[in-house]
N, C-alpha and C positions, 0 to 999 in steps of 0.2 A: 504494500500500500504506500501510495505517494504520501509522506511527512507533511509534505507543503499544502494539501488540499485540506480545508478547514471542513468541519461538518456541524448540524446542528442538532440537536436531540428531535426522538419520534415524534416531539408532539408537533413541530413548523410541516408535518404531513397532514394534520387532522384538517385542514381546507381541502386540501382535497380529495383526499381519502372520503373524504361526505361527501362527495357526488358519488360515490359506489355504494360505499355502508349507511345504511339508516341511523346504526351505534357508533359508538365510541370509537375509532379503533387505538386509540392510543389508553384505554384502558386494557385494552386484549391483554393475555399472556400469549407469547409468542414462544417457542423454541428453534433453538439453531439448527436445520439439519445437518450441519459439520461438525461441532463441538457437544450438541447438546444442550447447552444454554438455554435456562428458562430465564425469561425476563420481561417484563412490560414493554409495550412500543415504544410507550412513554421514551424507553431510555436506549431505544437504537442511536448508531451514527445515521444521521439525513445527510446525502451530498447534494447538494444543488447545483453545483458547477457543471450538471450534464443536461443534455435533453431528456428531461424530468427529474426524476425523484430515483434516488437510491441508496436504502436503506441498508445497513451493514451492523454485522455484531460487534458489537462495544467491544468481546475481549477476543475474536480470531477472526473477525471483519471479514467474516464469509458475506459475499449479498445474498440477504434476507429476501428484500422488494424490490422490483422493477417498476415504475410508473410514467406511461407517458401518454399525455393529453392534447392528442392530434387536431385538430377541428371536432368535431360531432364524434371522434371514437376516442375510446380508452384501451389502452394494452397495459394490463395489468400481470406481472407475472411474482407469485410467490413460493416457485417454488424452491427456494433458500430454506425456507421454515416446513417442520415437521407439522404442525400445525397453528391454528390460533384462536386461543380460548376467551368469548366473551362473558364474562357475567351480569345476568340482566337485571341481580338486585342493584347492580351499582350507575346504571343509566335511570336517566331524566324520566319521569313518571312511570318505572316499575312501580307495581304493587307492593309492599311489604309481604 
């Protein structure tokens, strides 16, 4: 990984990440599919310096997320992450 390239944490995703998810995604639990890593989106590296969005793991900065926001399409690709877990008691008008 380039030294020189600054990043921002998951959450400078959640604009746009809301044009796809209804939820949160920076509340998600995410895991690495290369190291393993569980951790909130919240706390990914975000690169902006590319056409779109790419998310990487904080501690073996495998890419998590692909994003990119053509005219009228989305190419979203995740497959970096084993999965990604939202929970719905923690979004905006769940029910208790």
């Amino acid at each position: 990984m380039n030294a020189s390239m600054n990043y921002l944490d998951g959450n400078a995703a959640a604009g746009e990440l809301s044009t796809i998810f209804a939820m949160d995604v920076t509340t998600a639990e995410g895991q690495c599919g290369n190291c393993g890593a569980k951790q909130r989106f919240a706390d990914v590296h975000l690169y902006l310096q590319c056409p779109g969005l790419v998310a990487r793991c904080p501690l073996c900065e495998h890419v998590l997320l692909r994003l990119v926001n053509v005219q009228d399409r989305i190419f979203l690709d995740l497959r970096g992450m084993t999965h990604l877990i939202f929970n719905t008691r923690q979004q905006p008008g769940a029910s208790s």
